[in-house]
C-alpha positions in Angstrom: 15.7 -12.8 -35.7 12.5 -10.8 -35.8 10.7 -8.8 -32.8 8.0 -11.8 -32.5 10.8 -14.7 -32.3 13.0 -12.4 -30.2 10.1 -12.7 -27.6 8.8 -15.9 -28.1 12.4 -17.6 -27.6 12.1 -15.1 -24.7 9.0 -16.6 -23.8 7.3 -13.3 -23.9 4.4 -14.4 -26.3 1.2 -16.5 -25.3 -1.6 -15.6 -27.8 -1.3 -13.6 -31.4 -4.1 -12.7 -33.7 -3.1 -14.2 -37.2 -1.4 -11.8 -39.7 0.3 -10.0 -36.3 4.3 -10.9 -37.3 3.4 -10.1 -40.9 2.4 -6.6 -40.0 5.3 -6.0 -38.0 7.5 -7.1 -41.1 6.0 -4.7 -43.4 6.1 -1.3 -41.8 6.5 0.7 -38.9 3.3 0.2 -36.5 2.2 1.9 -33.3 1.3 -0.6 -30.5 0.1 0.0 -27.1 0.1 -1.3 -23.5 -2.5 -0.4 -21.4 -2.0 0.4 -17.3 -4.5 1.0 -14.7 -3.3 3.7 -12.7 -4.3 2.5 -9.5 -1.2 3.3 -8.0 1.6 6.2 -8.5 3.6 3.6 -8.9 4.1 0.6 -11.2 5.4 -2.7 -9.6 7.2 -5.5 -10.9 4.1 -7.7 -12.3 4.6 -4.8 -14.7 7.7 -4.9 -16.0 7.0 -7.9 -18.7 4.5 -5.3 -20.3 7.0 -2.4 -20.2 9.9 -4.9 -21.1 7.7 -6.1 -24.5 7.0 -1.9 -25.5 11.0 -1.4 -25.0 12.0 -4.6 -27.5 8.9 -3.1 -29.9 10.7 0.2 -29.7 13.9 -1.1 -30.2 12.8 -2.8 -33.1 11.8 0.0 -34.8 7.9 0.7 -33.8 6.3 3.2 -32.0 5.1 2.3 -28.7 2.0 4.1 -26.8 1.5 3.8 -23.3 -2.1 4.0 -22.3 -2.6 4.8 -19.0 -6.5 4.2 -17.8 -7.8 7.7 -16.2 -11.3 6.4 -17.4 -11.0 2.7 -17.2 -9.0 3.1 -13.9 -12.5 4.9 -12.3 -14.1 1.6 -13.1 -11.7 -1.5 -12.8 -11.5 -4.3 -14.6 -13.2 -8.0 -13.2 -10.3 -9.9 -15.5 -8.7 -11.7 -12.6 -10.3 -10.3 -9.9 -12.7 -11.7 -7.0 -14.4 -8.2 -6.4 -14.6 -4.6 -7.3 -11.8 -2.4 -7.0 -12.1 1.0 -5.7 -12.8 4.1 -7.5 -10.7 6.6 -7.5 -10.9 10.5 -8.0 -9.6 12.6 -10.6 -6.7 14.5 -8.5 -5.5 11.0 -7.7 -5.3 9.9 -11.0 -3.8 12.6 -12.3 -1.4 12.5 -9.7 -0.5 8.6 -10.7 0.0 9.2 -14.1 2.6 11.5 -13.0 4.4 9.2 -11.5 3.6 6.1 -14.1 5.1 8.3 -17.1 8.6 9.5 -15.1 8.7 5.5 -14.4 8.4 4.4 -18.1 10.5 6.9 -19.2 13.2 5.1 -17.4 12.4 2.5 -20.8 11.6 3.8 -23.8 12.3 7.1 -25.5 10.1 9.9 -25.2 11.6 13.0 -26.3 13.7 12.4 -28.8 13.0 13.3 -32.6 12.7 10.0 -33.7 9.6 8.8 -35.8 8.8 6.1 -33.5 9.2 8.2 -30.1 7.3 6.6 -27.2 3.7 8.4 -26.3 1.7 8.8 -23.4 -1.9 8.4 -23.6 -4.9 8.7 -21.4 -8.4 7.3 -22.5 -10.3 9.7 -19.9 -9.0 12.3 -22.4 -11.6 10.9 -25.1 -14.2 9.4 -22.4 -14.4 12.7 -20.2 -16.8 14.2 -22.7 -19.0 11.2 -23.8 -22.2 10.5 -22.5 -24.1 7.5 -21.7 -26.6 7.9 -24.3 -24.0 8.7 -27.0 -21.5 5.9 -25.8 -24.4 2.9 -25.8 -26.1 4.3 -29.2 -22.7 4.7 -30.9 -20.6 1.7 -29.4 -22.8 -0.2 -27.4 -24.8 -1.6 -30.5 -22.4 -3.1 -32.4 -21.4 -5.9 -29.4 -24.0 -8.5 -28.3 -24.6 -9.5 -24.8 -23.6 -12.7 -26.0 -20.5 -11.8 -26.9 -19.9 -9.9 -23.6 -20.8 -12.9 -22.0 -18.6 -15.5 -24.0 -15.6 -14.2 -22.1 -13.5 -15.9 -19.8 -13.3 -12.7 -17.3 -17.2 -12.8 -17.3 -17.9 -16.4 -16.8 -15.5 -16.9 -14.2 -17.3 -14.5 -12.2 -20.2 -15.6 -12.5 -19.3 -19.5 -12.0 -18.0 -19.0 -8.3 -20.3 -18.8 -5.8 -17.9 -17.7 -3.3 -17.1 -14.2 -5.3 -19.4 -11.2 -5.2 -21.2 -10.5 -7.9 -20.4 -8.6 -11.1 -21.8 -5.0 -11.6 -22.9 -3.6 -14.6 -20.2 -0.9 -14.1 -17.2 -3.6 -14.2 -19.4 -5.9 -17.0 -18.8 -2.7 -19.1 -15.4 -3.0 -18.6 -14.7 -4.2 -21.8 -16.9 -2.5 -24.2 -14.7 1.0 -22.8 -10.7 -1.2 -23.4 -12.6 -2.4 -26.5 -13.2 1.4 -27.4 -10.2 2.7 -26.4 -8.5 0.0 -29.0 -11.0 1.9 -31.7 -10.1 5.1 -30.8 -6.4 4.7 -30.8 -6.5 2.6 -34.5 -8.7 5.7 -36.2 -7.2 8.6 -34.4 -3.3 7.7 -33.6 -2.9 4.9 -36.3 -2.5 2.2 -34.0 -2.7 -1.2 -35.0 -1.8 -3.3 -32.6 -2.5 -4.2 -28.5 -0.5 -5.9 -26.0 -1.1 -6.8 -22.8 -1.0 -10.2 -20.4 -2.8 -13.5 -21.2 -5.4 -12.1 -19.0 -6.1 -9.3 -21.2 -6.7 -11.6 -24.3 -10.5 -11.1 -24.0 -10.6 -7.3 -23.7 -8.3 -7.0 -26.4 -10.0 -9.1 -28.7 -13.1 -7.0 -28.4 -11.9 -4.4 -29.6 -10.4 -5.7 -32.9 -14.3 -6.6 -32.9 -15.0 -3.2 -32.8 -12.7 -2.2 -35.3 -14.1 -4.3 -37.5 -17.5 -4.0 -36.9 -17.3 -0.1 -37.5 -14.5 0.7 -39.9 -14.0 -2.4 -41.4 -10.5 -2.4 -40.2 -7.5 -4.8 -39.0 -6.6 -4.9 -36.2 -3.7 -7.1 -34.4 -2.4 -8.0 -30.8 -0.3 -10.9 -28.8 -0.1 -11.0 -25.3 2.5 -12.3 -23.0 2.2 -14.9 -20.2 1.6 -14.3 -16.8 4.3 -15.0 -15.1 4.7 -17.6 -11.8 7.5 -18.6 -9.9 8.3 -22.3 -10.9 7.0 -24.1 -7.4 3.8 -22.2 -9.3 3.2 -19.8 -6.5 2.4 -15.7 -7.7 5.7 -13.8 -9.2 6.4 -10.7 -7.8 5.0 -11.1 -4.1 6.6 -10.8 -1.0 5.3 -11.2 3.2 5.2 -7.0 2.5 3.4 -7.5 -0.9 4.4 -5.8 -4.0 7.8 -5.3 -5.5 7.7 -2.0 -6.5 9.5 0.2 -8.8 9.3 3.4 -7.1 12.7 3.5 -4.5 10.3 5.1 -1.7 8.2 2.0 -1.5 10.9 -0.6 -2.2 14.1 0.2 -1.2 16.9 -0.2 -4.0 18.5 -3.2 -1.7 15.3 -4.8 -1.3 14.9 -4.6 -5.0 18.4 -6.3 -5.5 17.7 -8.9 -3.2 14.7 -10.1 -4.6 16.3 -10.9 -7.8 18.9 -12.3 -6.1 17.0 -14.4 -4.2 15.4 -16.2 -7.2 15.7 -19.8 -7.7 18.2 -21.1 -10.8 15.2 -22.8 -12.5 13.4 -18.9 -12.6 16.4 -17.0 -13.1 17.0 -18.8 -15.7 13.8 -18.0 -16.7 14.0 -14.2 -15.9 17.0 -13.3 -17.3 15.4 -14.1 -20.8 12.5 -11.4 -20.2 14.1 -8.9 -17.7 17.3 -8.0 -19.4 18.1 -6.7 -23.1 21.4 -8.9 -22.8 21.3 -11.4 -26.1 20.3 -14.7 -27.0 24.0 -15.5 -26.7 24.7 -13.9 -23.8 21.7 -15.1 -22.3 22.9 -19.0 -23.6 26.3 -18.7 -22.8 25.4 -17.4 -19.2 23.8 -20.4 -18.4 25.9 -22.5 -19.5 28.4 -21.3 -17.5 25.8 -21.0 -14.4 25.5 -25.3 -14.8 28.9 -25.4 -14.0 29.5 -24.5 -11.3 25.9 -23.2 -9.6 26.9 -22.5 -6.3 28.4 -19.0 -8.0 25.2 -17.7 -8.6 26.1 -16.4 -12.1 22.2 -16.1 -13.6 21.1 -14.1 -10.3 24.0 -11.6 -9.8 23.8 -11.1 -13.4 20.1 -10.9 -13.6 20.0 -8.7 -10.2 22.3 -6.4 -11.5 20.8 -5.7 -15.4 17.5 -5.4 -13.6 18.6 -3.1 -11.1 20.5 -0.7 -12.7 17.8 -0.4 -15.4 15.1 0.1 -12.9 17.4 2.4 -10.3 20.6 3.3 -12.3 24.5 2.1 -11.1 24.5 4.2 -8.1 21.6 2.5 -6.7 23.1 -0.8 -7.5 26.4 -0.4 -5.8 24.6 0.9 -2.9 22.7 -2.7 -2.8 25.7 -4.6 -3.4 28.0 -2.7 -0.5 24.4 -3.0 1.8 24.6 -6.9 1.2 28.2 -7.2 2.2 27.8 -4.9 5.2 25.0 -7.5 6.1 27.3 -10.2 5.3 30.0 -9.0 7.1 32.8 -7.8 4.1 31.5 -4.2 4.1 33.3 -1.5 5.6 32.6 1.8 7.4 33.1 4.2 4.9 30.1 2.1 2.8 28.2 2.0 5.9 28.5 5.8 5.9 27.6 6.1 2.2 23.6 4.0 3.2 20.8 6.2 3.4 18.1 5.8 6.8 15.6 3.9 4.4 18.9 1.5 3.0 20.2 1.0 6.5 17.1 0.1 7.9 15.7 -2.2 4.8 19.6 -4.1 4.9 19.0 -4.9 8.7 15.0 -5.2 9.3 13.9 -7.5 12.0 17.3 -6.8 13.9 16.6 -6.1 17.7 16.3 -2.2 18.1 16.8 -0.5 21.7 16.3 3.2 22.6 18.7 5.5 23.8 18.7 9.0 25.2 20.3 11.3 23.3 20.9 13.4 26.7 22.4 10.8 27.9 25.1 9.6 24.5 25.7 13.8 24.2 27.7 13.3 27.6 29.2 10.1 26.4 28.3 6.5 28.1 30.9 3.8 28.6 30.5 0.9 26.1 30.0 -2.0 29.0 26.8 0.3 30.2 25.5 0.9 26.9 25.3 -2.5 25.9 24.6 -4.2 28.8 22.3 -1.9 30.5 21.1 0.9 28.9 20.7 -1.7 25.7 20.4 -5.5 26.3 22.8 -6.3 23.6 24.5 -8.5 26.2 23.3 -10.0 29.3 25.7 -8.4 31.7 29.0 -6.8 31.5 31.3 -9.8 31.6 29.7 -11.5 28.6 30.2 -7.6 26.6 33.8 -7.7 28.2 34.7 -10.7 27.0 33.6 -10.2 23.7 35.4 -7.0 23.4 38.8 -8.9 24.9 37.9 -12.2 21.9 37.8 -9.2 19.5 34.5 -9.7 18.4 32.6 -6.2 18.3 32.1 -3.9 16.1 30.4 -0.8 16.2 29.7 0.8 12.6 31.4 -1.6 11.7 35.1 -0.8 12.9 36.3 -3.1 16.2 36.2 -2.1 19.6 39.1 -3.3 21.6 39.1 -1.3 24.0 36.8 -2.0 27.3 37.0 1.4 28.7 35.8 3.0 25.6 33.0 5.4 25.8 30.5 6.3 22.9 29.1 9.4 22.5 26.9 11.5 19.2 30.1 11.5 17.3 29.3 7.6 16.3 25.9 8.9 15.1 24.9 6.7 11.8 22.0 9.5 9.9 22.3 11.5 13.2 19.9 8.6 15.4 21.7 4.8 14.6 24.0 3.0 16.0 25.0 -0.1 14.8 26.5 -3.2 16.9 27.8 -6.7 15.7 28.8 -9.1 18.1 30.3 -11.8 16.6 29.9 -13.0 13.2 25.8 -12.6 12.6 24.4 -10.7 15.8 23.1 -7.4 15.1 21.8 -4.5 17.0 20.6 -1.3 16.0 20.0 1.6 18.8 18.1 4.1 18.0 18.8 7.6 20.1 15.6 9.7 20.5 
């Protein structure tokens, strides 16, 4: 099976420009993927992208990752109901950073190989142009009309309710469209890839291409991709899923793939793992049998997860959700660092404790029933503690004369309390 029905069983193609699987037959061809670095760092909704450049380089071809220093200080309408912000050089420079050290999680940069992976960034070859050169050189060769033709355009100006569309963002696609140019005459590239909503941008610059050089020029883009009730992928009540472990704990990470429904895991596991078509069949075959397992999701959490934060990071997430589920023990409740801990067990009740007051030790009736209100008063904790059914860090206390002190210290400021089998408190010691 070739790269283009490796993706579309996969489901990773939407659109192709005619003659795009025969080029990829004949010969080794640089593609790219282009990013707006709004961010420092890239989120899940990019992962099909990033996912498509690593089967390209797999395959044999040599994928470029553009990142968008210039386009980035304009932003693109495609999608959007009004202008993004603008953002300064130091920033963007910063997020590139960030975007390469992510990608090179992917594909190959640095080895020897002809079809390495390369970083590129269009405000390298729009820094110097200027507006006179850019509209008497590029400008001339696309009409209005054409501009106009595009879905991203007429969308915008067909709602009422959205702002209106500046000539800065309107440009938007003469400056991908260049970008496409300057990549096919000065690094060889043939061939774009991006999302369904990319299709028009992309498809202006094989325009330009041709218009100019006379040259081919070739692209597919992959859907975007929805949750099957049709609601956005990738969302959640805190927003973006996001690759960077600062911003999206590793656990939170796990759980959202987890947490996928078997008609999108099924779905997912086709365009977020390398595993093969066998594999992938086979694993949902045996998922129909018996579904209450979970097979696709574990499976799907863990590729996913380890590619995105390596094994450490994954068994981290997996003792974190039995802690939470009550099979973990101490010693992995020891091994959870403060952003882990606190991702596992957010929206637990928290209560403060003096640290003064732990150092000299406090008896575990008056801790949790008055200096906390983990219980309502002292015979409801006593009772507990006789039914053994508390835990603190997640050994048993059975003894109701026991007194806690810094020594119990989670991170140096956490204490954590079960009481029973799904009532957790965390007390905090400032």
């Amino acid at each position: 099976m070739n790269l283009i029905e490796n993706l579309k069983w996969r489901g990773m193609i939407h659109d192709m420009i005619p003659g795009t699987e025969e080029q990829l037959a004949k010969e080794m061809t640089a593609g790219y993927v282009g990013i707006d670095p709004t961010a420092d760092s890239l989120h899940i909704g990019h992962l099909v992208s990033i996912m498509i450049l690593k089967h390209f380089q797999m395959a044999g071809h040599k994928p470029i990752a553009l990142v968008g220093g210039a386009t980035g200080m304009v932003g693109d309408p495609s999608g959007k109901s009004k202008e993004r912000n603008l953002l300064n050089e130091e920033t963007l420079n910063h997020n590139k950073a960030c975007i390469k050290a992510q990608l090179a999680k992917f594909l190959d940069f640095d080895s020897d190989a002809p079809n390495k992976a390369e970083l590129v960034d269009n405000y390298d070859w729009m820094k110097n142009f200027t507006f006179i050169n850019f509209i008497r050189d590029i400008g001339k060769h696309i009409t209005v009309n054409y501009m106009m033709a595009k879905d991203s355009v007429k969308k915008r100006f067909a709602d009422d309710s959205r702002e209106g569309l500046s000539f800065t963002e309107f440009s938007y696609q003469l400056m991908q469209g260049y970008d496409f140019y300057w990549l096919r005459k000065n690094k060889n590239c043939k061939l774009q890839m991006g999302g369904a909503d990319q299709w028009g941008n992309i498809t202006t610059g094989i325009e330009l291409i041709r218009r100019i050089d006379g040259a081919e020029a070739f692209a597919f883009t992959c859907p975007l991709i929805k949750k099957a009730d049709g609601t956005k992928f990738g969302k959640t009540e805190k927003g973006n899923i996001w690759l960077d472990p600062k911003l999206t704990s590793p656990y939170e990470f796990y759980q959202f793939w987890i947490n996928t429904s078997d008609e999108d895991a099924e779905r997912y596991i086709k365009i977020y793992t390398l595993m093969s078509i066998e594999e992938i069949e086979a694993l949902i075959n045996e998922h129909k049998q018996d579904p209450g397992r979970r097979l696709l999701q574990n499976t799907l959490a863990k590729h996913i997860t380890i590619m995105v934060h390596g094994e450490e990071a994954y068994n981290t997430a997996i003792a974190a959700s039995q802690i939470l589920f009550g099979k973990g023990t101490k010693e992995q409740l020891l091994k959870l660092d403060e952003q882990s801990f606190l991702a596992v067990f957010a929206g637990v009740p928290q209560f403060k404790i003096s640290a003064d007051e732990l150092k000299q030790g406090i008896g575990i009736l008056d801790l949790l029933a008055e200096k906390s209100k983990c219980f309502a008063t002292k015979s409801e904790c006593r009772r507990t503690i006789q039914e053994n059914a508390l835990s603190i860090n997640q050994e048993k206390i059975t003894d109701v004369q026991a007194v806690i002190n810094s020594e119990y210290l989670l991170d140096g400021k956490y204490i954590l309390v079960k009481k029973g089998k799904k009532n957790w408190f965390i007390l905090t010691i400032a």
